[in-house]
ZAVEXVO-630621 format. One record per atom (N, C-alpha, C, O): x, y, z. Coordinates in steps of 0.001 Angstrom, whole numbers, plus 524288, in hexadecimal, padded with zeros to 5 digits. Each point is the difference from the previous one (the first is absolute). Example, Ala and Ser with C-alpha at 12.3 -4.5 7.8 and 13.67 -1.06 7.14 Angstrom:
833867E9C681E78/7FC86804A680000/80384804B080000/8040C7FFED80299/7FA968042D7FA97/80334804A68003C/7FCFE80442802DA/801FD80454800A9/
END
This chain:
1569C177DD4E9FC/7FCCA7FD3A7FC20/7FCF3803EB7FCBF/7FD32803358023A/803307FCB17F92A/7FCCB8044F7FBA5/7FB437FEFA80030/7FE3B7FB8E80078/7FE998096C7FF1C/7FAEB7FDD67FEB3/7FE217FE427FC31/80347800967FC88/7F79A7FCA28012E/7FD997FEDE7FBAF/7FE18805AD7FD5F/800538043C80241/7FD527FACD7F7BF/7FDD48048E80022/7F9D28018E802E3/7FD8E803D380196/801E67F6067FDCD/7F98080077803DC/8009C8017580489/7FBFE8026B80117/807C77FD92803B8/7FF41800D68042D/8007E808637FE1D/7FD3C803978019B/806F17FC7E7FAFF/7FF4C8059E7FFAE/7FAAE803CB7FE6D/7FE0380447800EE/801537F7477FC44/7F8A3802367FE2C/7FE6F8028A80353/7FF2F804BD7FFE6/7FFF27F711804FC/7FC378005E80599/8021B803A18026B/7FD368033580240/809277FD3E7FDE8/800E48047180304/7FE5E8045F7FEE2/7FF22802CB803D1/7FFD07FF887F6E3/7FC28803B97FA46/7FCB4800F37FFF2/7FE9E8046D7FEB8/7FDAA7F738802EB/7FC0F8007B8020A/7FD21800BC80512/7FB348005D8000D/807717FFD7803E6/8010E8025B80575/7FF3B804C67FF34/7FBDD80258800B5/808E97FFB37FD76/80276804E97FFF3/7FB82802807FE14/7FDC3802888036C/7FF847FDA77F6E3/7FBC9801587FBB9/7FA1F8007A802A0/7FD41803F17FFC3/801107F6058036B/7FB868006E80340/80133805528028B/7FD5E803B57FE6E/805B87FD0A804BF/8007F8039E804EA/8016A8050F7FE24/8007C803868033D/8007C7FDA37F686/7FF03805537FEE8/7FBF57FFFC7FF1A/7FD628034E80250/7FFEE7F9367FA0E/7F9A0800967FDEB/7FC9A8021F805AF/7FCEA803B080002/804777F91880494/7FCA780153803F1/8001E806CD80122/7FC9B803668003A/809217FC7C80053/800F88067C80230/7FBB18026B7FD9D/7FC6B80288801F8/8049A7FC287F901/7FE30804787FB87/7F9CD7FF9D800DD/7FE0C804457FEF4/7FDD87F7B2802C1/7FB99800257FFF3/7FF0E802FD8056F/7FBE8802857FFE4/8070C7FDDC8052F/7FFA4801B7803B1/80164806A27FEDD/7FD5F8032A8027D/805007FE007FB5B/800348053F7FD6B/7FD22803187FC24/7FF0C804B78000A/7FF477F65B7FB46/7FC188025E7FD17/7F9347FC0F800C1/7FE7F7FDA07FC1A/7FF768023D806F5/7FAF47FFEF800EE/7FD5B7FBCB7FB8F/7FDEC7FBAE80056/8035D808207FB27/7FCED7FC947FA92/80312800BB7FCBF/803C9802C08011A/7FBC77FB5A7FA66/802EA7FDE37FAB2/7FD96803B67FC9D/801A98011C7FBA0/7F9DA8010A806C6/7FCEF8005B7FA8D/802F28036E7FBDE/800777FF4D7FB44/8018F804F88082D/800CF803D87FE5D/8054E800277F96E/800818025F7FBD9/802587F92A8076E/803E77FFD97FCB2/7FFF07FB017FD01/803D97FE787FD8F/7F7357FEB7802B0/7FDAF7FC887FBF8/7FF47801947FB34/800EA7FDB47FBE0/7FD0A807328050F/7FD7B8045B7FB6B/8042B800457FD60/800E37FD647FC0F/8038380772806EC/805737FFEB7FD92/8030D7FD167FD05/8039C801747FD2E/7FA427F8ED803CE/805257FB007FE56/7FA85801B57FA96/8012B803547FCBC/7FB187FAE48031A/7FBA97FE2A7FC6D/8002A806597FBD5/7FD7F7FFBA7FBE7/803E9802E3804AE/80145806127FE05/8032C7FF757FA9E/7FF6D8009B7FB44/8052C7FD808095C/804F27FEC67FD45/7FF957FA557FB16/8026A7FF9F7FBDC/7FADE7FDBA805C8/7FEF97FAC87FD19/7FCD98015D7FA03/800D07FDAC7FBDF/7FB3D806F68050B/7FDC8802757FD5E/803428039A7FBBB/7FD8D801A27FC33/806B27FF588043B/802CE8019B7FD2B/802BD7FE367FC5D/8017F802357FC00/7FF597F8B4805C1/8036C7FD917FBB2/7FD2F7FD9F7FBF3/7FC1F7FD52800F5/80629803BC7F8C5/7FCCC7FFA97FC78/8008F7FA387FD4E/801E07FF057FBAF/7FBB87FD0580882/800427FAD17FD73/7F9F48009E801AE/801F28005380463/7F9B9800107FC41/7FB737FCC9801F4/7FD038013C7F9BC/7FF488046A7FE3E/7FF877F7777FF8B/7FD65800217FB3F/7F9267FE2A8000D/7FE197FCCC8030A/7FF63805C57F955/7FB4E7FD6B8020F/7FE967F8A17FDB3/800AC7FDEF7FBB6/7FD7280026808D8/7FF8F7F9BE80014/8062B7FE20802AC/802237FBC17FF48/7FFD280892803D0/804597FEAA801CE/7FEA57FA878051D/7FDDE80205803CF/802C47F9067FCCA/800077FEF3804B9/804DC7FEE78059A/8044F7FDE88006E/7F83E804A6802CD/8041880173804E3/7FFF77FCAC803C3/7FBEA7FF468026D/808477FE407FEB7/7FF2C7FC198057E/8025A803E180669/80424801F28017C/7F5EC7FD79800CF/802898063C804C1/7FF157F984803CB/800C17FB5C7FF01/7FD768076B8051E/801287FCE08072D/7FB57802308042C/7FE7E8048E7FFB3/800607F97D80262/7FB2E801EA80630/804CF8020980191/803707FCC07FF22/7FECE8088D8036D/803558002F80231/7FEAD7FE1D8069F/7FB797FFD58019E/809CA7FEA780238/7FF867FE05803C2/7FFCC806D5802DE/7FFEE804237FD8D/800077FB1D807E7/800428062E80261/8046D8036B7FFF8/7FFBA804958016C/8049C7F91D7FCDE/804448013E7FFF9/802C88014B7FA51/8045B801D97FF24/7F8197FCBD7FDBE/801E5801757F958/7FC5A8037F7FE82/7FB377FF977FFC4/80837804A17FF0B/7FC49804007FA8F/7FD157FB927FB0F/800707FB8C7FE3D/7FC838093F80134/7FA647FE177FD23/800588009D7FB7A/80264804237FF75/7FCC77FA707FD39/7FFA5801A37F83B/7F8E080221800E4/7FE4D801C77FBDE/7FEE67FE418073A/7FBD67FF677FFD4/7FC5C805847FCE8/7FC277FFD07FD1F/806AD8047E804BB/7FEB2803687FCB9/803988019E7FA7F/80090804697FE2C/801297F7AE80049/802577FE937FA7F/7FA267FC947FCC5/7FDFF801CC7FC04/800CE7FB1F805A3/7FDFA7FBB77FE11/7F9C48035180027/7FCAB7FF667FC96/802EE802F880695/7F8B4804A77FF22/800D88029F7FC09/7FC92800F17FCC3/8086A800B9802E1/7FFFD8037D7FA88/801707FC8F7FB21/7FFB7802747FBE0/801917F917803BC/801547FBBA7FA36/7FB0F7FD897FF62/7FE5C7FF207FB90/7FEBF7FF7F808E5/7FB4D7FBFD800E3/7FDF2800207FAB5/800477FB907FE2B/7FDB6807CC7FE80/7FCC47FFE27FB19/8053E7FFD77FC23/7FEC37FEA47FB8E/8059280231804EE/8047E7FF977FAA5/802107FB9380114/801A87FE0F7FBED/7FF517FE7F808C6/8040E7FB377FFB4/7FC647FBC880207/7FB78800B280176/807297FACB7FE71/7FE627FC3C802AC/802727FD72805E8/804C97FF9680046/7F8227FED280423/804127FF83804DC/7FF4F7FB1B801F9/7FBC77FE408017E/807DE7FFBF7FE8A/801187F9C3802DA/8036A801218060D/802ED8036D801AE/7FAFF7F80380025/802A2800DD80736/802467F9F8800C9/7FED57FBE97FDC1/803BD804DF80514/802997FA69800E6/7FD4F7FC7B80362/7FE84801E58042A/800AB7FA207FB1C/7FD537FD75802F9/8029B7F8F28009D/801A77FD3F7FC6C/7FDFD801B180828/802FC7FBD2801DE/7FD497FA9C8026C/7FE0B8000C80464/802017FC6B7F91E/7FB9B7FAC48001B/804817FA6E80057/802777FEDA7FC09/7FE1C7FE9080819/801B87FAE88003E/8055F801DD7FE90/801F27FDDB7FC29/800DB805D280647/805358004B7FF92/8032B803967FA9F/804908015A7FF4B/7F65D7FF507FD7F/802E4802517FA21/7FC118042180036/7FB4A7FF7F800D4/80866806617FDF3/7FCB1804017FE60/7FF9E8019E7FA38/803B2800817FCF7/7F7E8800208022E/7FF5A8024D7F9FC/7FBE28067D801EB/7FE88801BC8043D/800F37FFED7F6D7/7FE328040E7FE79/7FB2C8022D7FE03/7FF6D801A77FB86/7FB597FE37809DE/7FB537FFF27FE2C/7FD51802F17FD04/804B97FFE57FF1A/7F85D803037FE01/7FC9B804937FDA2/7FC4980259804F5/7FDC57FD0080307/801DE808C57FD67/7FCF5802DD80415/7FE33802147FD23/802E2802D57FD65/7F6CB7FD178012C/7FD72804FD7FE24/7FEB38048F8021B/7FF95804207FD90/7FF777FB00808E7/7FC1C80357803C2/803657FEB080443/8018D7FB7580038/7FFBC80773802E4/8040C8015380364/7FB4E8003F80445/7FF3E8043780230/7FDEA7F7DD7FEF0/7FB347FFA980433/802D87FB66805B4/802D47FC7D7FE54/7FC85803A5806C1/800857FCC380327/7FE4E7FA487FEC3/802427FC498020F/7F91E803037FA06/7FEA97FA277FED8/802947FD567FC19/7FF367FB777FE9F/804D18087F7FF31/802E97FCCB7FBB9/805397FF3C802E5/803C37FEFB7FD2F/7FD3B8016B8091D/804E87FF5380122/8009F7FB1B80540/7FD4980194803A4/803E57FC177FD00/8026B7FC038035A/805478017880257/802D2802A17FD21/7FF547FBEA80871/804407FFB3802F8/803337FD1E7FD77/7FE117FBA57FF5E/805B8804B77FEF9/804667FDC77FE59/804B98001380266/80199803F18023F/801997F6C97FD6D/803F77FB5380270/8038180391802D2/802687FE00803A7/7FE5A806B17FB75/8035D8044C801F4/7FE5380470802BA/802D1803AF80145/7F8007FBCA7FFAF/7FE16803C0803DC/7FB19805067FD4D/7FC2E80233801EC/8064D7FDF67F919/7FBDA803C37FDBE/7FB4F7FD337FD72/7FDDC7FC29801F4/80055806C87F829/7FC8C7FDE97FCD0/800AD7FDCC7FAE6/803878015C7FD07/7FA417FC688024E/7FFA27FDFC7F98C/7FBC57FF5E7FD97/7FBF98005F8029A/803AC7FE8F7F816/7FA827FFF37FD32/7FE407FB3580273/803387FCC680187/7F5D08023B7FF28/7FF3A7FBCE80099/7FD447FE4D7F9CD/7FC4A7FCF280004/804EE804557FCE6/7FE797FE557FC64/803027FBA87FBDA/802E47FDCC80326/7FDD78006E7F93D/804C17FC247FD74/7FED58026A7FA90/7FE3F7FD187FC98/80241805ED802CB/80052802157F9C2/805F98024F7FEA7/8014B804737FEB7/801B37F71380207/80689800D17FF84/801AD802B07F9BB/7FD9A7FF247FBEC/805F2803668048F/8022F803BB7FC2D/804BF7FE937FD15/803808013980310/7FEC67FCCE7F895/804737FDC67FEFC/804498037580199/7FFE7804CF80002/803E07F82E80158/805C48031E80005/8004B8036E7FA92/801C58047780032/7FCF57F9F67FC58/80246802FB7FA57/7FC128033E7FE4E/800658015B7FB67/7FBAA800638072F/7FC37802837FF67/801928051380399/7FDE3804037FE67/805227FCA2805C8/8002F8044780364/8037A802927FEE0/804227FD8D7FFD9/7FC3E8083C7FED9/803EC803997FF63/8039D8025E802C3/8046B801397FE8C/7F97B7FF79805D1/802A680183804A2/7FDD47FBEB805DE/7FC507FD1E80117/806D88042C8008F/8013A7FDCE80613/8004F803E9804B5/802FA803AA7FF15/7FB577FC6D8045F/7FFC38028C80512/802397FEE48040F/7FCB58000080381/808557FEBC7FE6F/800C97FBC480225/8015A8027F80711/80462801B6800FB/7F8E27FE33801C4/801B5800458060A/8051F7FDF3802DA/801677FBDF7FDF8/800C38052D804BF/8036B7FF6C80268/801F3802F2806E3/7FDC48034A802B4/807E47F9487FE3D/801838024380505/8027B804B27FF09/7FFCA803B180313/803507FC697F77F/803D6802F68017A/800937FF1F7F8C6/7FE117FC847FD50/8052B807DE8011C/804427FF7A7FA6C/8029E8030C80173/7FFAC80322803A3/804237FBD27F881/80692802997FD64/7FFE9802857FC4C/7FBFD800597FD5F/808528020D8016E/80126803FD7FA7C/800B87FBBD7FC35/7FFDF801FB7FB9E/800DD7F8D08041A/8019F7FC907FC76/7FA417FD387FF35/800127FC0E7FD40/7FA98805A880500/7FC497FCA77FD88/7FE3A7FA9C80291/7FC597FD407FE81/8071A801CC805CA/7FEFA7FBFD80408/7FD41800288041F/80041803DE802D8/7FD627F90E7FE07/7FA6E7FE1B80371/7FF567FD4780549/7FE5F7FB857FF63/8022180559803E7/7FED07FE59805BD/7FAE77FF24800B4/7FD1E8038F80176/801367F7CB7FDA1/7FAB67FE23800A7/7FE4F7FDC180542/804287FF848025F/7F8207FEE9800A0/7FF777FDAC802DE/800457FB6780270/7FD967FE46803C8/8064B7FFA37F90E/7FF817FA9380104/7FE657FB667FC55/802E17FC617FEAF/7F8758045080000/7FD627FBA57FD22/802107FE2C7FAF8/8015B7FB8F7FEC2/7FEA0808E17FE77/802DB7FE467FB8D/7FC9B7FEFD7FA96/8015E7FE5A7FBB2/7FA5D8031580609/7FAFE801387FCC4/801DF8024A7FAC8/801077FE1A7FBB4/7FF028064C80629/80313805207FB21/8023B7FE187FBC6/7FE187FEE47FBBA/807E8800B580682/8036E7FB777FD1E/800017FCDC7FCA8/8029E7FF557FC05/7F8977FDAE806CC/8010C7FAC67FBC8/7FB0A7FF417FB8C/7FF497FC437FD11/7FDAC8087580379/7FC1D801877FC17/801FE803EE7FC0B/7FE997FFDD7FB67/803CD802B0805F9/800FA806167FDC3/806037FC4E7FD85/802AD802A87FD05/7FF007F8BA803DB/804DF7FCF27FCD7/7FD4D7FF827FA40/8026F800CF7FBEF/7F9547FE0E80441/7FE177FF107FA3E/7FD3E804977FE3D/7FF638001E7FB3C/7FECB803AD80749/7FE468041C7FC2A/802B08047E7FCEB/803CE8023F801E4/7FA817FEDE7FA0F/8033E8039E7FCC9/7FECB8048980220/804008025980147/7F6EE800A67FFF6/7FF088050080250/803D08021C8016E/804537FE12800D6/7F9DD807867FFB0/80324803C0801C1/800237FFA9805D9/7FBCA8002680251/809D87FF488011C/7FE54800B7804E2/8014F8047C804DE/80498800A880143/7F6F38028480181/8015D8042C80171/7FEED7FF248050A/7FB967FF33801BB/80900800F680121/800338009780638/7FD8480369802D6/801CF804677FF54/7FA7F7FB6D803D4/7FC908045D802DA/802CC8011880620/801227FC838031D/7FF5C8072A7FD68/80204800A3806B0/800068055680035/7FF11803087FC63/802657FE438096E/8014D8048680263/804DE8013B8011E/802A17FC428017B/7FFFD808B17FE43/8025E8028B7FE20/804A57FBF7804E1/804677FEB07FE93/7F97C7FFFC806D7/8039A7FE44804D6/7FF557FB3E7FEAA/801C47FD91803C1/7FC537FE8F7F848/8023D7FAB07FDE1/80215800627FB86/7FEC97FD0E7FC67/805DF807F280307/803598007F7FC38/805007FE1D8027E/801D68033C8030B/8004D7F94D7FC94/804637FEAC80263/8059A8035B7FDA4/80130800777FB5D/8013E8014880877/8060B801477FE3E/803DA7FF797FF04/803538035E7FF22/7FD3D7F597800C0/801967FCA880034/7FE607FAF57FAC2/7FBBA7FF2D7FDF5/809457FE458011D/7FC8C7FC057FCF6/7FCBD7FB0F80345/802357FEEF80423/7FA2B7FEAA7FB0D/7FCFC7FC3E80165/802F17FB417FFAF/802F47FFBD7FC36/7FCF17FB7B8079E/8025B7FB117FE1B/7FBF87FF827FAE1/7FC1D802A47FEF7/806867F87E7FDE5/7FC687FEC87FCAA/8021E7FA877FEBA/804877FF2780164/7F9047FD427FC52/7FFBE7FB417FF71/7FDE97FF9F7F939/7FDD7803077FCF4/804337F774802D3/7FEDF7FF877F965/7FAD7800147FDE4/7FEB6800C87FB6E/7FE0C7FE2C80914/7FA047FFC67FCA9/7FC4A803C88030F/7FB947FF40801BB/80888806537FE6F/7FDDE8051D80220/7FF55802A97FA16/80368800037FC9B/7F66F802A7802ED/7FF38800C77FCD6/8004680736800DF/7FE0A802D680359/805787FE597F7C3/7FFCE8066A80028/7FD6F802D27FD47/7FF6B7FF0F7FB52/7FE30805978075B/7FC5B8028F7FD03/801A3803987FC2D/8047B801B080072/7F840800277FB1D/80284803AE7FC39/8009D8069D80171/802CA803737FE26/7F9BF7FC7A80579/80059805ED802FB/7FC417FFD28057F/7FC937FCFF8018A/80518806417FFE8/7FDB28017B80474/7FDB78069C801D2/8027A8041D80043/7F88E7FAE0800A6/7FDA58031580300/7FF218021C80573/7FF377FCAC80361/800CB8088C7FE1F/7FE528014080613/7FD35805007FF08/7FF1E802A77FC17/7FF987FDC3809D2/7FCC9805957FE7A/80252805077FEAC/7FDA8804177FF0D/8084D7FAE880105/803A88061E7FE20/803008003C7F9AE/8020B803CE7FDE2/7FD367F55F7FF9E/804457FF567FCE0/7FEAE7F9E47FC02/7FEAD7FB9280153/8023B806647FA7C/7FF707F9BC7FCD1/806907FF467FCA7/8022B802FA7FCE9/7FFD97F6FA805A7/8053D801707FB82/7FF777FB587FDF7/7FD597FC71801D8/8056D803747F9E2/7FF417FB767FC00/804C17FCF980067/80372801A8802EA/7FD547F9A27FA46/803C07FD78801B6/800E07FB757F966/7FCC27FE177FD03/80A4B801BF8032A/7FFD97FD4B7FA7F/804A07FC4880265/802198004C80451/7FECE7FC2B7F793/804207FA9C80244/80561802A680278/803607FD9080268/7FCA5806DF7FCAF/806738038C80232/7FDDE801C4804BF/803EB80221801CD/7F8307FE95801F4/7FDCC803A6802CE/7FC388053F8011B/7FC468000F7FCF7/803CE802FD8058F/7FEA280479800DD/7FE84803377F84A/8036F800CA7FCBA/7F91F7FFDC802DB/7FE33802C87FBB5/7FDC18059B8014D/80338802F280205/7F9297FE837FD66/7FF11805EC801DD/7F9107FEBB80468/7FD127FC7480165/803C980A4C7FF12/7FCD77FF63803DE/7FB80802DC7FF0C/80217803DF7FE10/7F8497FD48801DA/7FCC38033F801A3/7FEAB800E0803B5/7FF537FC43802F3/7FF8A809297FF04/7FCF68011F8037A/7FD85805D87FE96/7FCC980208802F1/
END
């Protein structure tokens, strides 16, 4: 009997959890190569001033944009995702303080504030994940959050991960899997066009 592509997901996500773990049992902290990914992010010459950026609370297991966003804080604007009665939208953060953040539906944080940000207002996207491909595809967690928000936005969208949720392999994918326009890690940024694989920085 064949599988679905969802049961293959999960098997993807097995596999993906249990490198992410290795890798935290080996490297201690993120911080280091938070910087690196946020280095590299820093390089590429799209961030304009009044640019706005939609980043993420990262969970313990995802690199951080965080020292990206200390150095834009006075040139861009930053929205975080935030998730209320089943639908997530895209709050405004001025102050990156503990009282502007609440536990959110997935374990991390979100704004507790409601000063939502339009889809057509955000330039770029930040988008977390289990895992990507050389083709721009996304192994999400499940929910499906991502997806079905990032279906209607025009932004630019840039995959954040570590270098061991680079898959070598293609990802299942499904019709209302949304692909990103490039992807980031802490060694490498490659871009991606309707043919595939485009070039790479690092």
């Amino acid at each position: 009997m064949s599988r679905s592509v969802s049961q293959i997901k999960e098997e993807k996500r097995k596999l993906f959890r249990a490198r992410i773990r290795s890798e935290r049992i080996r490297k201690q902290s993120f911080e280091k190569n938070s910087k690196r990914l946020s280095h590299l992010l820093d390089q590429l010459n799209i961030w304009r001033q009044g640019s706005t950026i939609a980043s993420y609370w990262p969970l313990p297991d995802e690199l951080s944009a965080e020292p990206f966003r200390e150095k834009y804080q006075q040139k861009c604007r930053f929205a975080f995702p935030k998730v209320k009665e089943g639908k997530i939208s895209f709050v405004a953060s001025h102050l990156y303080k503990k009282a502007e953040w609440e536990k959110s539906p997935w374990g991390g944080r979100q704004p507790s504030g409601d000063e939502e940000v339009s889809l057509d207002d955000i330039d770029v996207f930040f988008v977390p994940a289990l895992a990507f491909d050389r083709r721009g595809c996304r192994l999400g967690r499940g929910k499906g959050f991502y997806d079905r928000i990032l279906s209607q936005a025009k932004g630019l969208k840039i995959g954040l991960a570590g270098v061991h949720q680079i898959s070598n392999t293609d990802l299942p994918e499904e019709k209302h899997d949304m692909r990103m326009d490039a992807v980031a890690t802490e060694r490498f940024v490659f871009f991606l066009t309707k043919r595939g694989f485009l070039a790479e920085v690092n």
